[in-house]
MIPA-937116 format. One record per residue (C-alpha): residue number from 1; residue in three letters; chain; x, z, y. Coordinates in Angstrom, 2 decimals, m for minus. Each point is the difference from the previous one (the first is absolute). Layout:
N
     i    aa   ch        xx        zz        yy
   NUM   ALA    A         X         Z         Y
...
END
This chain:
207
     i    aa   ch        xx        zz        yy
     1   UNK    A     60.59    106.07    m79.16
     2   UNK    A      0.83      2.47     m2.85
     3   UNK    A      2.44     m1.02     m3.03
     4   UNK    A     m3.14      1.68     m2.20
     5   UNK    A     m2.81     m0.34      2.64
     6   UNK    A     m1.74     m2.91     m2.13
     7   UNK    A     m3.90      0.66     m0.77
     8   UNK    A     m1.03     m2.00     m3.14
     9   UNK    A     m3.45     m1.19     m0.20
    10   UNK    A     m1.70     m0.51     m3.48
    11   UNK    A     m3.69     m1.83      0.44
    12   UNK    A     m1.32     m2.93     m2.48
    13   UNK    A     m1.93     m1.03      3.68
    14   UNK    A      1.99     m2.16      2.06
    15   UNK    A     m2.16      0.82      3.31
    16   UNK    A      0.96      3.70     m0.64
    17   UNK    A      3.55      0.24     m0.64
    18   UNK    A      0.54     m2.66      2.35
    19   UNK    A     m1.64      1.72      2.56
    20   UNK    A      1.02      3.54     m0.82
    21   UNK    A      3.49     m1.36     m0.30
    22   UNK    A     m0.14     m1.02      4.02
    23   UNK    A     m1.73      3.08      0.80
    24   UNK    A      2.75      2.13     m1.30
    25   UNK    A      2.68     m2.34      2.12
    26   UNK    A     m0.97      0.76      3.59
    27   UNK    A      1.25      3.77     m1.25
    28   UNK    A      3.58     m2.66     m0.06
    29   UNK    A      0.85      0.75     m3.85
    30   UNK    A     m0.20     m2.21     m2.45
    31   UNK    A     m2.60     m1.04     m2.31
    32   UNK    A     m0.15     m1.87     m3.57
    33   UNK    A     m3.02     m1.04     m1.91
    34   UNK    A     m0.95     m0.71     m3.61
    35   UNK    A     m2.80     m1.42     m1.43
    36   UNK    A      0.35      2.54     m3.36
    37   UNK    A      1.98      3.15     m0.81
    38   UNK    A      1.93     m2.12     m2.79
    39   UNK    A      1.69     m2.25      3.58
    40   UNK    A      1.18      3.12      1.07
    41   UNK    A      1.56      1.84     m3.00
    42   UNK    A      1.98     m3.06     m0.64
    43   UNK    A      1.20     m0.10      3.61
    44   UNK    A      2.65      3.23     m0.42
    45   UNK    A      1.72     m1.09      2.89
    46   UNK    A     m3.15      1.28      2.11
    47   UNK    A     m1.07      2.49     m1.86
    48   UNK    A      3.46      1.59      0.66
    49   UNK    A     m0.70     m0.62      3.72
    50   UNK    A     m3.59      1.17      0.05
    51   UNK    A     m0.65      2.87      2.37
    52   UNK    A     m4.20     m0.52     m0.35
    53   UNK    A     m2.22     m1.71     m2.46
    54   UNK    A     m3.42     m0.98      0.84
    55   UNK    A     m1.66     m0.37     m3.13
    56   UNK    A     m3.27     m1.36     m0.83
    57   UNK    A     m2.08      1.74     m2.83
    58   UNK    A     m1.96     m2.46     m2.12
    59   UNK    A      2.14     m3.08     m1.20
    60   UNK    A      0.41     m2.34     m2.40
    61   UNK    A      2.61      0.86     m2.90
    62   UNK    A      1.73      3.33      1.95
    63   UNK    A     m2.15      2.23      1.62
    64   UNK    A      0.78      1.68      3.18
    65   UNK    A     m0.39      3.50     m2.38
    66   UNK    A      2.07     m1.43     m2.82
    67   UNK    A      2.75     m1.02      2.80
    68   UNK    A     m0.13      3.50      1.61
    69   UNK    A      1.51      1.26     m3.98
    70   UNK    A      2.38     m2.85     m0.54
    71   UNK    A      1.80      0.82      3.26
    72   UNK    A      0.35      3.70     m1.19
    73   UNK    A      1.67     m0.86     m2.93
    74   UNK    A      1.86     m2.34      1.72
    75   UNK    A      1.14      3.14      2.36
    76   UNK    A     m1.43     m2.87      3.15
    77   UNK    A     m1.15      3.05      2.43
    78   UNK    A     m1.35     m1.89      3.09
    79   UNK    A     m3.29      1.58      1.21
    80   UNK    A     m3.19     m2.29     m0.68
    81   UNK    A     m2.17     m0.31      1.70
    82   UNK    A     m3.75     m1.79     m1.74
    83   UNK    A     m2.48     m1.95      1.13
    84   UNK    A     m2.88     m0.81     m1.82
    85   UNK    A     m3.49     m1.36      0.67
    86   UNK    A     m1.45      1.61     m3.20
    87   UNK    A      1.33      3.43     m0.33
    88   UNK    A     m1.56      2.40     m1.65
    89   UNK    A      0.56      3.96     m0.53
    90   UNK    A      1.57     m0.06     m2.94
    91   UNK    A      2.70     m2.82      1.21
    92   UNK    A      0.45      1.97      3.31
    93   UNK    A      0.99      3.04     m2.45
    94   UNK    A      2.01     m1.88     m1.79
    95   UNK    A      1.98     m1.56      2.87
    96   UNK    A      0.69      3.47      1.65
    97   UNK    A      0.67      1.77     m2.72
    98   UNK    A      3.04     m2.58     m0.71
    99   UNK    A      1.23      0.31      3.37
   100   UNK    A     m1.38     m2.58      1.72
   101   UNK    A      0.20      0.69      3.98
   102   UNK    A     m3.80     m1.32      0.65
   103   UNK    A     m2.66     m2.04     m1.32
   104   UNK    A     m1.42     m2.19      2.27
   105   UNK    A     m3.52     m1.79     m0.11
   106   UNK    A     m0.45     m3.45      0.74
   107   UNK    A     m0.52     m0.54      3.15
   108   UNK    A      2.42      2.41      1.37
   109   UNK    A      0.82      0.95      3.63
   110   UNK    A      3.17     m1.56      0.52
   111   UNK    A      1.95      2.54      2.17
   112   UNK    A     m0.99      2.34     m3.24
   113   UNK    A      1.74     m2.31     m1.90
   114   UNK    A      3.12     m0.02      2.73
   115   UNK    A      0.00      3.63     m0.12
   116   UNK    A      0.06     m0.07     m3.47
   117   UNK    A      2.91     m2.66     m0.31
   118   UNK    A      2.00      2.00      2.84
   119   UNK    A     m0.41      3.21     m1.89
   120   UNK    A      0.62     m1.33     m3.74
   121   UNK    A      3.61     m1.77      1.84
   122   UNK    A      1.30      3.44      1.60
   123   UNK    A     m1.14      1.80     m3.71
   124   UNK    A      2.47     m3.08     m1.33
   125   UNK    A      2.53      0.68      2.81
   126   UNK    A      0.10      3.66     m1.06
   127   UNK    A      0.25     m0.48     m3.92
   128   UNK    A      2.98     m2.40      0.99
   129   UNK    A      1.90      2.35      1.50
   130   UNK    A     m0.98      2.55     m2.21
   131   UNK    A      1.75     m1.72     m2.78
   132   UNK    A      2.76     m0.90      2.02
   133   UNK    A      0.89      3.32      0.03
   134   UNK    A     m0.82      1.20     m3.20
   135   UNK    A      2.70     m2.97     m1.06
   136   UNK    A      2.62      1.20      2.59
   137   UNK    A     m0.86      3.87     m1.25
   138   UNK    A      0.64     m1.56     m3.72
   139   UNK    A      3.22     m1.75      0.59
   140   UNK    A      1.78      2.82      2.12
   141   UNK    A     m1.04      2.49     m3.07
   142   UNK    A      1.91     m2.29     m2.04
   143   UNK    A      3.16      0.10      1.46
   144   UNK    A      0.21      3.75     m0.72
   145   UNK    A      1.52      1.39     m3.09
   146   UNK    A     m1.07      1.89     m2.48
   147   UNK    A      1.50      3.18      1.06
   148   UNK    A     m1.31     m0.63      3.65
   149   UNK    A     m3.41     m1.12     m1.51
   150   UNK    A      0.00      3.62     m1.40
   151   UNK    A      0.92      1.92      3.10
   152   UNK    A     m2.62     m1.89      2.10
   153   UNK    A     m2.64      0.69     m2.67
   154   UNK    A      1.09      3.38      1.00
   155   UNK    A     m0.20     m0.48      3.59
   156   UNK    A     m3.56     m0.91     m0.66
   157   UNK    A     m0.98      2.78     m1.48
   158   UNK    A      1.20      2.14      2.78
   159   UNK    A      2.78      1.74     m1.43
   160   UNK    A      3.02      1.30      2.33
   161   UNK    A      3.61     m1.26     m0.60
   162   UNK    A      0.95      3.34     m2.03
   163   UNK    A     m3.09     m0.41     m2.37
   164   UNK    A      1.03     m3.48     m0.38
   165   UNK    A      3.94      0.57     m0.81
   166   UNK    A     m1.24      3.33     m2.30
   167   UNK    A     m2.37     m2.19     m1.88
   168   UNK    A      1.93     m3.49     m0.33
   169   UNK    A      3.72      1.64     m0.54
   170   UNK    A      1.82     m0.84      2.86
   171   UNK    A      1.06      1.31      3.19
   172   UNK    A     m1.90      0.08      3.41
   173   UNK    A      2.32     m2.03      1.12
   174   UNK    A     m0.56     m2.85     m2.25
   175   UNK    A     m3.60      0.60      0.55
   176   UNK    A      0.46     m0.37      3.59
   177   UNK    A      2.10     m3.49     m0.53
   178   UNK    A     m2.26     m1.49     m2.71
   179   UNK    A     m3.22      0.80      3.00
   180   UNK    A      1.98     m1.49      2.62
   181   UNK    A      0.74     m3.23     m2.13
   182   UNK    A     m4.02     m0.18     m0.65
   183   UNK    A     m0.50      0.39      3.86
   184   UNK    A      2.02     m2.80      0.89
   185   UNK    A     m1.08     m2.27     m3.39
   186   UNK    A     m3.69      0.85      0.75
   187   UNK    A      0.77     m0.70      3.35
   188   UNK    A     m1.86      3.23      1.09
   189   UNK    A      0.30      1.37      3.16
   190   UNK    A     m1.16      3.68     m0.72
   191   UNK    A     m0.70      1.97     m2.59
   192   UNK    A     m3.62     m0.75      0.56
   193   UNK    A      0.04     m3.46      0.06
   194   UNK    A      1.96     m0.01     m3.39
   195   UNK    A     m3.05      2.14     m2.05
   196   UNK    A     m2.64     m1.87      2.08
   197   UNK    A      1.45     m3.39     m1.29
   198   UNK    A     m0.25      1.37     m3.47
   199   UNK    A     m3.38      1.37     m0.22
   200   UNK    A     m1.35     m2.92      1.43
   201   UNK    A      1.32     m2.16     m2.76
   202   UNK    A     m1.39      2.44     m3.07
   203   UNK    A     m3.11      0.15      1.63
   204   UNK    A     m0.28     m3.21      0.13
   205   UNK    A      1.04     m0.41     m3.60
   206   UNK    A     m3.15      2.32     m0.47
   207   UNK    A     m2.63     m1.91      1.60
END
């Protein structure tokens, strides 16, 4: 099974997580249910783990809505995926519009549920190693000095090895050792690969 493959199910009825919970185990991950959102946020452990939350809307003390906007602040980015035997139009909205991967009425078709847990765990998989990279992108920029910080913001920008010596003060030669040094710091294998890496990282910083 998956390190992060765990689905957490949130349901104040027993029959329903308990059964949801062994529904989403023939797909062979694991699955963890609580009676209340409150179980849950104090179980950090699983939260860190979580890959897929199946969340029930109407609930005593945290609602499945008010649950959605605690785990944005709290920067917890699993896909959920709701269930509800009462929604309404307005709650559907609402759900979506905070990111919510589907809302699901009670009773559901389980294989739309399956698909749904399958496709919120490979949107998990992908954010993982999204911000695997963005760390390993982060850390290799680090290692780079000021100077070679400046002639890779260069690089970036497109500008040729004379532009760059004529507008930092220093000889293409120096230019040409400082872009080697990023090369083999950034471990990049082309020229390519080192502006792709990049631009990927400050457009993420956009989004």
């Amino acid at each position: 099974m998956a390190e992060h493959g765990l689905v957490c199910v949130v349901d104040d009825d027993e029959m329903v997580r308990m059964s949801v919970s062994m529904l989403i185990e023939t797909l062979g991950v694991r699955a963890r249910a609580y009676a209340n959102c409150l179980d849950l946020l104090e179980d950090e452990a699983s939260l860190a783990l979580c890959g897929c939350l199946v969340l029930d809307v109407r609930m005593p003390g945290i609602s499945g809505l008010e649950m959605q906007e605690r785990l944005e602040s709290l920067r917890v980015d699993a896909p959920i995926i709701f269930i509800s035997g009462h929604g309404d139009v307005p709650m559907v909205v609402r759900a979506m519009r905070g990111g919510a991967l589907d809302f699901l009425q009670k009773p559901f078709n389980e294989q739309i549920l399956l698909d749904r847990v399958q496709q919120a765990l490979e949107i998990s998989a992908r954010r993982r190693r999204e911000r695997i990279k963005r760390a390993t992108v982060e850390a290799r920029l680090a290692t780079l000095t000021p100077r070679e910080t400046d002639v890779l913001e260069e690089i970036v920008a497109g500008r040729q090895n004379k532009v760059i010596a004529d507008k930092l003060g220093i000889s293409m030669k120096t230019v040409e050792q400082h872009r080697a040094r990023i090369m083999e710091k950034m471990h990049a294998a082309s020229l390519a690969e080192l502006v792709r890496h990049v631009t990927e990282l400050r457009r993420s910083d956009t989004l």
